[in-house]
Residue frames as a rotation matrix with the C-alpha (Angstrom) as fourth column:
UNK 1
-0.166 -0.456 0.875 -13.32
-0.643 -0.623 -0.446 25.60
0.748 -0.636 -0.190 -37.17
UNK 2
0.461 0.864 0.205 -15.04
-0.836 0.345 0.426 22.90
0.297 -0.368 0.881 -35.17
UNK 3
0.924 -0.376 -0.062 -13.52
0.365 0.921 -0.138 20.01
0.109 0.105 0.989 -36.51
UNK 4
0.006 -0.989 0.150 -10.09
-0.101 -0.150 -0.983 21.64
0.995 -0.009 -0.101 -35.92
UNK 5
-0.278 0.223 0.934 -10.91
-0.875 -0.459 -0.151 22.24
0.395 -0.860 0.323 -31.97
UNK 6
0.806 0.414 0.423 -12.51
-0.455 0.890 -0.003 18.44
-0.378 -0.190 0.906 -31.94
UNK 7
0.590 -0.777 -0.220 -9.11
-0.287 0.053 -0.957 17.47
0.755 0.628 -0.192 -33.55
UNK 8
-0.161 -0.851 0.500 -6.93
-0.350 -0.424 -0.835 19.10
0.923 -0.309 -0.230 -30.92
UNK 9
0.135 0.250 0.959 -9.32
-0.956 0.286 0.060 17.96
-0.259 -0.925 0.278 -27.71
UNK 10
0.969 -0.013 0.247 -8.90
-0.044 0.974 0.223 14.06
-0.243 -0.227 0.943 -28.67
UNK 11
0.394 -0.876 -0.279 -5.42
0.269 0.400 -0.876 14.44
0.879 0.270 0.393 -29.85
UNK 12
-0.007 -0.324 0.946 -5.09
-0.823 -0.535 -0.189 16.19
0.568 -0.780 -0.263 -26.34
UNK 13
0.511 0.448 0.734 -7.17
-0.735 0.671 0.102 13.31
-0.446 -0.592 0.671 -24.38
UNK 14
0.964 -0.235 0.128 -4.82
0.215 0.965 0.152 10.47
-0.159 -0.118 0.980 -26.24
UNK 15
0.481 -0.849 -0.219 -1.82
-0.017 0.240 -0.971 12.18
0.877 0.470 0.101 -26.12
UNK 16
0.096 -0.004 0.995 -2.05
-0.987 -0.132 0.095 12.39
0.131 -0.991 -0.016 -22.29
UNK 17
0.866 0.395 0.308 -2.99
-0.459 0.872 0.173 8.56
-0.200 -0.291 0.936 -22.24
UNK 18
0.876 -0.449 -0.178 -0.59
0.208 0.683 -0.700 7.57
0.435 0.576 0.692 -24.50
UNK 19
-0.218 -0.850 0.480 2.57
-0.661 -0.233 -0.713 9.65
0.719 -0.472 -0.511 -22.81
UNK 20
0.459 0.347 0.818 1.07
-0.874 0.010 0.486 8.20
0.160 -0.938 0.308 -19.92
UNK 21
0.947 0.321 0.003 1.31
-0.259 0.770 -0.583 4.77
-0.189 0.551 0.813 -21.12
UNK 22
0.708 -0.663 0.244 4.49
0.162 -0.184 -0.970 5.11
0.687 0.726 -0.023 -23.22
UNK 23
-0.245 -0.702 0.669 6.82
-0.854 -0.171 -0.491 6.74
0.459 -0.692 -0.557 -19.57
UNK 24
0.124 -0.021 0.992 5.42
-0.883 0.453 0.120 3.96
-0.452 -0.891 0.038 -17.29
UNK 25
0.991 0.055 -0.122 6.36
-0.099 0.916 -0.389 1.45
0.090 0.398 0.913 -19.57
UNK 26
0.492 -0.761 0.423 9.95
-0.192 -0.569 -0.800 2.81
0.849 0.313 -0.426 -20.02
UNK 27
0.019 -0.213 0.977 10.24
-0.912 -0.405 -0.071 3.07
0.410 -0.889 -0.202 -16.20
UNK 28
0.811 0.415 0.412 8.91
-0.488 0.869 0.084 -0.39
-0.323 -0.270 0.907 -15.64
UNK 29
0.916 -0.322 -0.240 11.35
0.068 0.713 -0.698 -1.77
0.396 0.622 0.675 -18.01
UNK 30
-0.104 -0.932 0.347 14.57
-0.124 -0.334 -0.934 0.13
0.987 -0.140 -0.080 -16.24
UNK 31
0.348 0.182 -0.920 12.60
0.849 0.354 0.392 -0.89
0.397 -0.917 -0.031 -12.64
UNK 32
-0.202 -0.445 0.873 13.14
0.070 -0.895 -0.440 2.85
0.977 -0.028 0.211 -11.68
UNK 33
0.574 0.452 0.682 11.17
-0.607 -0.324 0.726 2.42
0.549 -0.831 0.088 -8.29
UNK 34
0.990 -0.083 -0.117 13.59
0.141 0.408 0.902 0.27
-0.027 -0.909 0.415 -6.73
UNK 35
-0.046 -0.902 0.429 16.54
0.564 -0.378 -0.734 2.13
0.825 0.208 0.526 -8.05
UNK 36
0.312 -0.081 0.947 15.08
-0.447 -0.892 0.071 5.13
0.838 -0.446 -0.314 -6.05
UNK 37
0.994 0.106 -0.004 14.32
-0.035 0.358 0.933 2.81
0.100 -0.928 0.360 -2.83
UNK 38
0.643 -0.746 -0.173 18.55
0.699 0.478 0.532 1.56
-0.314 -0.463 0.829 -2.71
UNK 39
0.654 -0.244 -0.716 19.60
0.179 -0.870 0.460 4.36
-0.735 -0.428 -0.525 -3.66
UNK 40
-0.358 -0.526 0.771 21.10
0.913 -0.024 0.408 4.07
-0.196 0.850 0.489 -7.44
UNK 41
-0.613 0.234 -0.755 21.00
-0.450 -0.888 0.091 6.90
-0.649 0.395 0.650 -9.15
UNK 42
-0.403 0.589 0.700 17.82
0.870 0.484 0.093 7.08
-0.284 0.646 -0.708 -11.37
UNK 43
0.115 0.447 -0.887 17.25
0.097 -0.894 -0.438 10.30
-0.989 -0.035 -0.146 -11.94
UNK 44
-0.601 -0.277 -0.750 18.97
-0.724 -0.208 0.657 10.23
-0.338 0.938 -0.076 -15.45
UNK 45
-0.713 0.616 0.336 16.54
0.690 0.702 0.177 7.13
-0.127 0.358 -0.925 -16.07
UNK 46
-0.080 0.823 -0.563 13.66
0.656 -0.382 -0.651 9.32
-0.750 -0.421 -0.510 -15.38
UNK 47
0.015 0.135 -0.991 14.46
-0.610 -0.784 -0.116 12.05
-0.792 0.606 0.071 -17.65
UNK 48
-0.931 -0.363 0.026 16.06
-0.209 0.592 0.778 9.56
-0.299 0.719 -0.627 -20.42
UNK 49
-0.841 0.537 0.069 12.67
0.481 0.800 -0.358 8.20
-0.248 -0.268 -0.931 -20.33
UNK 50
0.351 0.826 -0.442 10.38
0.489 -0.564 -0.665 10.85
-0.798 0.018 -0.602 -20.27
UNK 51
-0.154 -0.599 -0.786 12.65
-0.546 -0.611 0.573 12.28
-0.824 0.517 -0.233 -23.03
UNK 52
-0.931 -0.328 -0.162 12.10
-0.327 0.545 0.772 9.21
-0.165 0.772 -0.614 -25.11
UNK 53
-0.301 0.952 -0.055 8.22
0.704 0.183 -0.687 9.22
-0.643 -0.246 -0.725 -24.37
UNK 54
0.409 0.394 -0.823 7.91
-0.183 -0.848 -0.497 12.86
-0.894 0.354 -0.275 -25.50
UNK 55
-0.510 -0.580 -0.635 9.98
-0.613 -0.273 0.742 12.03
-0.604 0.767 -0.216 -28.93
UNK 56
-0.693 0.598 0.403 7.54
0.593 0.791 -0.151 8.54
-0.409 0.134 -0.903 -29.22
UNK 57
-0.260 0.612 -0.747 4.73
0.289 -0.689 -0.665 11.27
-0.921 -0.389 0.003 -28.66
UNK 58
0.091 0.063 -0.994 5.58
-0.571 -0.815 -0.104 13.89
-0.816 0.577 -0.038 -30.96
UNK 59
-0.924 -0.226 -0.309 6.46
-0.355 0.198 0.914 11.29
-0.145 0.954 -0.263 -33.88
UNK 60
-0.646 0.732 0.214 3.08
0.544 0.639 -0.543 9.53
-0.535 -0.235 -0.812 -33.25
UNK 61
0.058 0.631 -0.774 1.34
0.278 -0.755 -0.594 12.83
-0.959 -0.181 -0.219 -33.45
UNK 62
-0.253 -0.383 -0.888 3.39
-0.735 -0.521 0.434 14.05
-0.629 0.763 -0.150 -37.01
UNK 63
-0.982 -0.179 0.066 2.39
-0.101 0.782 0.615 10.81
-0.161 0.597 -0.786 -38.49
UNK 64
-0.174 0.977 0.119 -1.44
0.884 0.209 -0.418 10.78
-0.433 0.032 -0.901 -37.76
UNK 65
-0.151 -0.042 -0.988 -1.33
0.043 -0.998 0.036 14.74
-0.988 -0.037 0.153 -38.68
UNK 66
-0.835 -0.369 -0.409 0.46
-0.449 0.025 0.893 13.64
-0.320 0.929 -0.187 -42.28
UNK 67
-0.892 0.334 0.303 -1.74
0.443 0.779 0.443 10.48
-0.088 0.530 -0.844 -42.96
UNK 68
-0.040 0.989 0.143 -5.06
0.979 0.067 -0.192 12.53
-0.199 0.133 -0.971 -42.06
UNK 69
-0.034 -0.101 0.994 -3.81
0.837 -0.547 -0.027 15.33
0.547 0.831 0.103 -44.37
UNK 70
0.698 0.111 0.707 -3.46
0.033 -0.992 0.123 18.32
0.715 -0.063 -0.696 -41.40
UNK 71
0.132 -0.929 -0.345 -0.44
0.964 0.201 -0.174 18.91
0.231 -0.310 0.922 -41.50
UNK 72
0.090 0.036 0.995 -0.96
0.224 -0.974 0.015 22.58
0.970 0.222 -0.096 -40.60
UNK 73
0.791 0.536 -0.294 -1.61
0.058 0.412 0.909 21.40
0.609 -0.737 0.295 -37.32
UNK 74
0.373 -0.832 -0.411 1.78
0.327 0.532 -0.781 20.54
0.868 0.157 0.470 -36.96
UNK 75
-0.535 -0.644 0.547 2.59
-0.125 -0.580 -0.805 23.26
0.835 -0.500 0.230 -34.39
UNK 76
0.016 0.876 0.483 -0.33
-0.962 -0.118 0.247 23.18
0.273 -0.468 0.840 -32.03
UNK 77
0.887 0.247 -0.390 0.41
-0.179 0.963 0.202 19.10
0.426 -0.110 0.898 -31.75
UNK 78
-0.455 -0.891 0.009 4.17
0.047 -0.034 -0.998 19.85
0.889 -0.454 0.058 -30.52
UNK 79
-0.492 -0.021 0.870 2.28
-0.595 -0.722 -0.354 22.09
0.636 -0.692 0.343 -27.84
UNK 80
0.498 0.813 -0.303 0.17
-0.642 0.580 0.501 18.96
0.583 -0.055 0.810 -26.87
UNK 81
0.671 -0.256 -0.696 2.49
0.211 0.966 -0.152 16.63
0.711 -0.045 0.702 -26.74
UNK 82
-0.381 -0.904 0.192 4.97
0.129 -0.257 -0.958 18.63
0.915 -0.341 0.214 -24.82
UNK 83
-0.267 0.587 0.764 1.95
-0.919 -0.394 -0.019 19.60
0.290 -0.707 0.645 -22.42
UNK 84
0.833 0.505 0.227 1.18
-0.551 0.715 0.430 16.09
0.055 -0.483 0.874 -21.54
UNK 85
0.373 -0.780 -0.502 4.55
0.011 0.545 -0.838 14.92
0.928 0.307 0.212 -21.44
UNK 86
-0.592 -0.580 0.560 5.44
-0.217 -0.555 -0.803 17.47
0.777 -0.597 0.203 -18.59
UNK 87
0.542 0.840 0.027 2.56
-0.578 0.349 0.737 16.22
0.610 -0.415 0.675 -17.08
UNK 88
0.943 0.025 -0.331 4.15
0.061 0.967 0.248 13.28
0.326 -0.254 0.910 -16.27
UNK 89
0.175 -0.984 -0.015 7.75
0.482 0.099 -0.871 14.61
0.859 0.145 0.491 -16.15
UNK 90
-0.411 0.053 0.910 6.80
-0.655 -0.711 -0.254 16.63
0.634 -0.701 0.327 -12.96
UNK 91
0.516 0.779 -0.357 5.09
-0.663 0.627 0.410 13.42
0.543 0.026 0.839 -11.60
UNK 92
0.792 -0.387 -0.472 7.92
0.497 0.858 0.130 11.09
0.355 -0.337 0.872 -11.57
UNK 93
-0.352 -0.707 0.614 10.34
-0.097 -0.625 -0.775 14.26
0.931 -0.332 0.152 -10.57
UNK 94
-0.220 0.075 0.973 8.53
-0.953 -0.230 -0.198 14.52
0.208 -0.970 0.122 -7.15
UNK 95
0.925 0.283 -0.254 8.37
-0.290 0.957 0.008 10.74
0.245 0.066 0.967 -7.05
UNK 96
0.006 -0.963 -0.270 11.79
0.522 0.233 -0.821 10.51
0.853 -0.136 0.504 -7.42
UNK 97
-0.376 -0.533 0.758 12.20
-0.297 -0.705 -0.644 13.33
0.877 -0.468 0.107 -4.45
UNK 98
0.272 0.552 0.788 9.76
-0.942 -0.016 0.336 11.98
0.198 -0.834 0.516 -2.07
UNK 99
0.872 -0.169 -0.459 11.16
0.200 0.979 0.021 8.67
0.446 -0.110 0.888 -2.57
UNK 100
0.012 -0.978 0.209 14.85
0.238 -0.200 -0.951 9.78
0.971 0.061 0.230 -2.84
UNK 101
-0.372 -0.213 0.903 14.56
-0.710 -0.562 -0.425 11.74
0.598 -0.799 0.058 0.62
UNK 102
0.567 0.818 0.103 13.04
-0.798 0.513 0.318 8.72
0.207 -0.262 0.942 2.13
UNK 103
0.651 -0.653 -0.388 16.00
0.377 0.721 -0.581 6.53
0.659 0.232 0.715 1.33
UNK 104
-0.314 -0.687 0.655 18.31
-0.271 -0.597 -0.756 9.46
0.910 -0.414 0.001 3.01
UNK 105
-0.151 -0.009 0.989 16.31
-0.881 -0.452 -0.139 9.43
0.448 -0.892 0.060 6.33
UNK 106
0.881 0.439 -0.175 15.89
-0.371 0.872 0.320 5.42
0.293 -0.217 0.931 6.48
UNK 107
0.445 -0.799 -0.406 19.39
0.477 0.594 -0.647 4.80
0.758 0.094 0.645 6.42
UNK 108
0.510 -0.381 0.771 20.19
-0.618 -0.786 0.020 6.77
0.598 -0.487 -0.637 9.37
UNK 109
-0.022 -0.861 -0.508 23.12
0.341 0.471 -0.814 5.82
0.940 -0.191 0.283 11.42
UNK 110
0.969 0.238 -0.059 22.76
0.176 -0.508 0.843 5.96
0.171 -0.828 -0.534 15.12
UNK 111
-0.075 -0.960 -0.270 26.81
0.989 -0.106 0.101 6.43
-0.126 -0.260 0.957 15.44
UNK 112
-0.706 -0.376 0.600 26.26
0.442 -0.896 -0.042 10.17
0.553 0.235 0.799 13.75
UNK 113
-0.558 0.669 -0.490 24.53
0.333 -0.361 -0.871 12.75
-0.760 -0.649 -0.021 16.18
UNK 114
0.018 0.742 0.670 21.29
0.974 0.139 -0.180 13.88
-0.226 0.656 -0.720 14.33
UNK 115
0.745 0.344 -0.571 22.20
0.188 -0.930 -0.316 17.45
-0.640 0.128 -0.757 14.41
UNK 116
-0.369 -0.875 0.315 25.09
-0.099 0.374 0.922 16.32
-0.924 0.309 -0.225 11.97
UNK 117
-0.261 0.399 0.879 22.86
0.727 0.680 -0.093 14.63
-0.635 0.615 -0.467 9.65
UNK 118
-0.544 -0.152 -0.825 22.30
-0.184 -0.938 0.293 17.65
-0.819 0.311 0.482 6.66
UNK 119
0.513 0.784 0.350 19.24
0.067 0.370 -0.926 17.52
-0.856 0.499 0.138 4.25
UNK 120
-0.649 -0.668 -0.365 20.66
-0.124 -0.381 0.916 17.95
-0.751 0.640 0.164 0.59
Protein backbone atom coordinates (compact mmCIF):
# COMPACT_ATOMS: atom_id res chain seq x y z
CA UNK A 1 0.00 0.00 0.00
CA UNK A 2 2.96 2.24 0.68
CA UNK A 3 4.92 1.64 -2.19
CA UNK A 4 1.82 2.32 -4.35
CA UNK A 5 1.26 5.98 -2.62
CA UNK A 6 5.34 6.50 -2.91
CA UNK A 7 4.76 5.52 -6.63
CA UNK A 8 2.03 8.04 -7.30
CA UNK A 9 3.81 11.10 -5.11
CA UNK A 10 7.13 10.92 -7.41
CA UNK A 11 5.29 10.11 -10.50
CA UNK A 12 3.23 13.26 -9.34
CA UNK A 13 6.52 15.45 -8.44
CA UNK A 14 8.11 14.43 -12.11
CA UNK A 15 5.19 14.59 -13.95
CA UNK A 16 4.70 18.27 -12.93
CA UNK A 17 8.50 18.89 -13.81
CA UNK A 18 8.47 17.15 -16.78
CA UNK A 19 4.98 18.81 -18.29
CA UNK A 20 6.65 21.71 -17.08
CA UNK A 21 9.68 21.20 -19.05
CA UNK A 22 8.10 19.46 -22.08
CA UNK A 23 5.20 23.01 -22.70
CA UNK A 24 8.05 25.57 -22.28
CA UNK A 25 10.05 23.91 -24.65
CA UNK A 26 7.21 23.65 -27.27
CA UNK A 27 6.44 27.37 -26.68
CA UNK A 28 10.04 28.39 -26.95
CA UNK A 29 10.36 26.61 -30.15
CA UNK A 30 6.99 28.38 -31.79
CA UNK A 31 8.43 31.84 -29.84
CA UNK A 32 4.80 32.16 -28.46
CA UNK A 33 5.74 35.31 -26.28
CA UNK A 34 6.33 37.52 -29.06
CA UNK A 35 3.45 36.25 -31.06
CA UNK A 36 1.30 37.48 -28.07
CA UNK A 37 3.35 40.96 -27.82
CA UNK A 38 2.45 41.80 -32.06
CA UNK A 39 -0.40 40.49 -31.91
CA UNK A 40 -0.45 37.04 -34.07
CA UNK A 41 -2.71 34.83 -33.05
CA UNK A 42 -1.14 32.26 -30.60
CA UNK A 43 -3.63 31.05 -28.77
CA UNK A 44 -4.00 27.84 -30.98
CA UNK A 45 -0.08 27.51 -30.35
CA UNK A 46 -0.72 27.45 -26.72
CA UNK A 47 -3.25 24.82 -26.64
CA UNK A 48 -1.53 22.77 -29.67
CA UNK A 49 1.25 22.69 -27.30
CA UNK A 50 0.00 22.00 -24.10
CA UNK A 51 -2.03 19.32 -25.98
CA UNK A 52 1.14 17.78 -27.26
CA UNK A 53 2.87 18.04 -23.72
CA UNK A 54 -0.06 16.24 -22.04
CA UNK A 55 0.06 13.28 -24.87
CA UNK A 56 4.30 13.34 -24.35
CA UNK A 57 3.17 13.06 -20.56
CA UNK A 58 0.71 10.44 -20.57
CA UNK A 59 2.89 8.16 -23.06
CA UNK A 60 5.95 8.70 -20.77
CA UNK A 61 3.90 7.70 -17.81
CA UNK A 62 2.24 4.25 -19.74
CA UNK A 63 5.71 3.28 -20.59
CA UNK A 64 7.46 3.53 -17.11
CA UNK A 65 4.03 1.93 -15.62
CA UNK A 66 4.53 -1.17 -18.36
CA UNK A 67 8.41 -1.53 -17.97
CA UNK A 68 8.08 -1.42 -13.99
CA UNK A 69 5.28 -4.03 -14.27
CA UNK A 70 2.18 -1.63 -12.68
CA UNK A 71 0.26 -1.47 -15.07
CA UNK A 72 -2.81 -1.32 -12.81
CA UNK A 73 -1.81 2.01 -12.14
CA UNK A 74 -2.69 2.92 -15.43
CA UNK A 75 -5.72 5.04 -14.43
CA UNK A 76 -4.54 7.01 -11.47
CA UNK A 77 -1.34 8.11 -13.88
CA UNK A 78 -3.89 9.63 -16.60
CA UNK A 79 -5.24 11.61 -13.44
CA UNK A 80 -1.62 12.87 -12.81
CA UNK A 81 -0.68 13.69 -15.85
CA UNK A 82 -3.80 15.50 -16.76
CA UNK A 83 -3.49 17.31 -13.23
CA UNK A 84 -0.14 18.71 -13.96
CA UNK A 85 -0.71 19.42 -17.41
CA UNK A 86 -3.66 21.85 -16.51
CA UNK A 87 -1.37 23.20 -14.26
CA UNK A 88 0.37 24.72 -16.81
CA UNK A 89 -2.50 25.02 -19.34
CA UNK A 90 -4.16 27.66 -17.01
CA UNK A 91 -0.69 29.37 -16.68
CA UNK A 92 0.02 30.16 -20.19
CA UNK A 93 -4.00 30.84 -20.70
CA UNK A 94 -3.74 33.92 -18.36
CA UNK A 95 -0.35 34.69 -19.89
CA UNK A 96 -1.72 34.77 -23.05
CA UNK A 97 -4.70 37.21 -21.58
CA UNK A 98 -2.62 39.49 -19.60
CA UNK A 99 -0.33 39.76 -22.40
CA UNK A 100 -3.01 39.75 -25.18
CA UNK A 101 -4.95 42.72 -23.39
CA UNK A 102 -1.75 44.56 -23.13
CA UNK A 103 -1.14 44.54 -26.85
CA UNK A 104 -4.97 45.92 -27.24
CA UNK A 105 -4.35 48.93 -24.87
CA UNK A 106 -0.66 49.75 -26.27
CA UNK A 107 -1.75 50.23 -29.62
CA UNK A 108 -4.17 52.84 -28.87
CA UNK A 109 -4.92 55.36 -31.48
CA UNK A 110 -5.27 58.91 -30.39
CA UNK A 111 -7.62 59.62 -33.66
CA UNK A 112 -10.46 57.23 -31.84
CA UNK A 113 -12.17 58.92 -28.71
CA UNK A 114 -11.44 56.52 -25.73
CA UNK A 115 -15.01 56.06 -24.91
CA UNK A 116 -15.11 54.23 -28.40
CA UNK A 117 -12.34 52.01 -27.65
CA UNK A 118 -14.41 48.47 -26.38
CA UNK A 119 -12.61 45.78 -24.22
CA UNK A 120 -13.26 42.30 -25.97
Amino acid sequence: MFGVIGVLSASAVFAFLFAYLCTTLLLAQFNVHRRMLVGQKSLLIIIGSNIVSLVLLWVAGSALLSASGRSNLELPAAFIAVGAQAVWLMRHLWLYRRDHLRVRYEAYDPEIEPDTLTRS
